[in-house]
N, C-alpha and C positions, 0 to 999 in steps of 0.2 A: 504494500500500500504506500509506503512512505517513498520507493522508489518511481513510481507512480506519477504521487505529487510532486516530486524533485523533476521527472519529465516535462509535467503542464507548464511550475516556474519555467523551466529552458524553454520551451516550445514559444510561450508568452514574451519571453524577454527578447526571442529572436525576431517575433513579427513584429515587436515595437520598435526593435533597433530597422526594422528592413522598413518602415512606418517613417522614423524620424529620420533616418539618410533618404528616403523617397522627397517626404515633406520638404526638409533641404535646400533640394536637387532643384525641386522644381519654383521652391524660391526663387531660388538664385536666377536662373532660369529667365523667369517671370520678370523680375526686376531689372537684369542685363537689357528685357529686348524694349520692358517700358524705356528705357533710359536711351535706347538709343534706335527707338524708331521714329524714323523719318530724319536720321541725323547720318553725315558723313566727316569723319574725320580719322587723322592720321593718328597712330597710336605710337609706332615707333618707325620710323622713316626705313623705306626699301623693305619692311620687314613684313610690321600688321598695321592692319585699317581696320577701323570699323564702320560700315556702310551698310545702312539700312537695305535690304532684297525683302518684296516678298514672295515668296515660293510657292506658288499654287499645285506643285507637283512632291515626289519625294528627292531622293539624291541626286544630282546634277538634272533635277527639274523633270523626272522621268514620270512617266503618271499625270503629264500637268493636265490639270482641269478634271480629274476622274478626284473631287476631294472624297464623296462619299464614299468611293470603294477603298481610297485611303483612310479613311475614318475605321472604317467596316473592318478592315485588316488590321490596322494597329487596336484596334479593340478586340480581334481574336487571341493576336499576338500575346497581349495581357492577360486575357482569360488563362492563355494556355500557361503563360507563367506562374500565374495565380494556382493553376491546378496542378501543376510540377510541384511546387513549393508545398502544399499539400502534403503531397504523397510523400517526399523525397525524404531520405531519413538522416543524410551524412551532412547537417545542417553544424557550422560552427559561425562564431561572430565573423572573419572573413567571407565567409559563404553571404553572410547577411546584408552586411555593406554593400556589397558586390551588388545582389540583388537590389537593395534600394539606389543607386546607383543608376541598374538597367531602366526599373517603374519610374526613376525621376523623369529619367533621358524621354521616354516612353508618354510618360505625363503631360512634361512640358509642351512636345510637338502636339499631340493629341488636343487640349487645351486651346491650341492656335486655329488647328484645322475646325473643331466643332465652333467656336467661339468667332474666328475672324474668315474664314476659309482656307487660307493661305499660311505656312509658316515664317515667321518671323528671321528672319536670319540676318546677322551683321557683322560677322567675322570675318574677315581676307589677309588671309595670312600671301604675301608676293609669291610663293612660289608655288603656290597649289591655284589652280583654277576653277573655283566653288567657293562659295559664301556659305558660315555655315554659323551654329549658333549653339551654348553651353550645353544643351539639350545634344545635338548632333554629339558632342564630345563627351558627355556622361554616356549617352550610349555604346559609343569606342568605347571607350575607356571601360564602361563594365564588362562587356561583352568578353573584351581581351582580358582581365582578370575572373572572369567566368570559366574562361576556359584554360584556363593557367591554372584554376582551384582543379575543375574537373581533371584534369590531366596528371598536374604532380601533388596536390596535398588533398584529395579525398581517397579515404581506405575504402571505401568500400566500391567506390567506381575503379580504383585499380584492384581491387580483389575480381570485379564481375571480368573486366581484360586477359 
């Protein structure tokens, strides 16, 4: 019984930690693209700009104009995280971050598309050719420490290999 109840605590403490890095995420998110929509400037010369885009499509503008089937998809996307996370048992605080991370990234754009049609994007880094916005980068960024957890630090997905 008492190991039980020590599971619920961990089970509990993980969805709030995956809860308050989502929450975050999409802060930040949110307030980067208020601050700087409909604005162009330079941030660090030759390097990064910030210049308001907005994207009526997904990455380098693919999908443009099909928002609802964007919508549609990034709301499966999430369910299916939702339901993964569920199930999945080799849950640690890395594992979790990671995850709120992904639901921020996930949030944020999701957020732009139902709310304005289009996503917000103002990042331009000189040597990449795409604008793109913190949301775009929490989702790298988890996605590649998702699968850096999956690969070398969960035992139980190297025991099933």
């Amino acid at each position: 019984m008492e190991k039980n109840k020590k599971a619920k605590r961990r089970e509990i403490r993980f969805v709030i930690t995956i809860v308050l890095v989502m929450l975050i995420c999409v802060f930040f998110d949110l307030l980067t693209k208020i601050l700087t929509d409909d604005e162009a400037f330079v941030v660090i010369k030759n390097f990064l700009s910030f210049i308001s885009v907005h994207n009526i499509g997904a990455a380098y503008s693919s999908f443009a104009g099909h928002v609802i089937m964007l919508i549609i998809i990034s709301s499966i996307m999430i369910l299916g995280l939702v339901v993964f996370n569920i199930f999945y048992k080799g849950k640690s605080m890395f594992y979790c971050i990671t995850m709120g991370i992904i639901f921020g990234g996930a949030a944020g754009n999701l957020f732009d598309r139902i709310c304005f049609g289009y996503v917000r994007d103002f990042i331009k880094f000189k040597f990449f050719s795409f604008t793109c916005n913190l949301a775009d980068i929490f989702l790298c960024v988890g996605i590649v420490l998702f699968a850096i957890y999956m690969l070398f630090l969960d035992k139980e997905w190297k025991k099933e290999k």
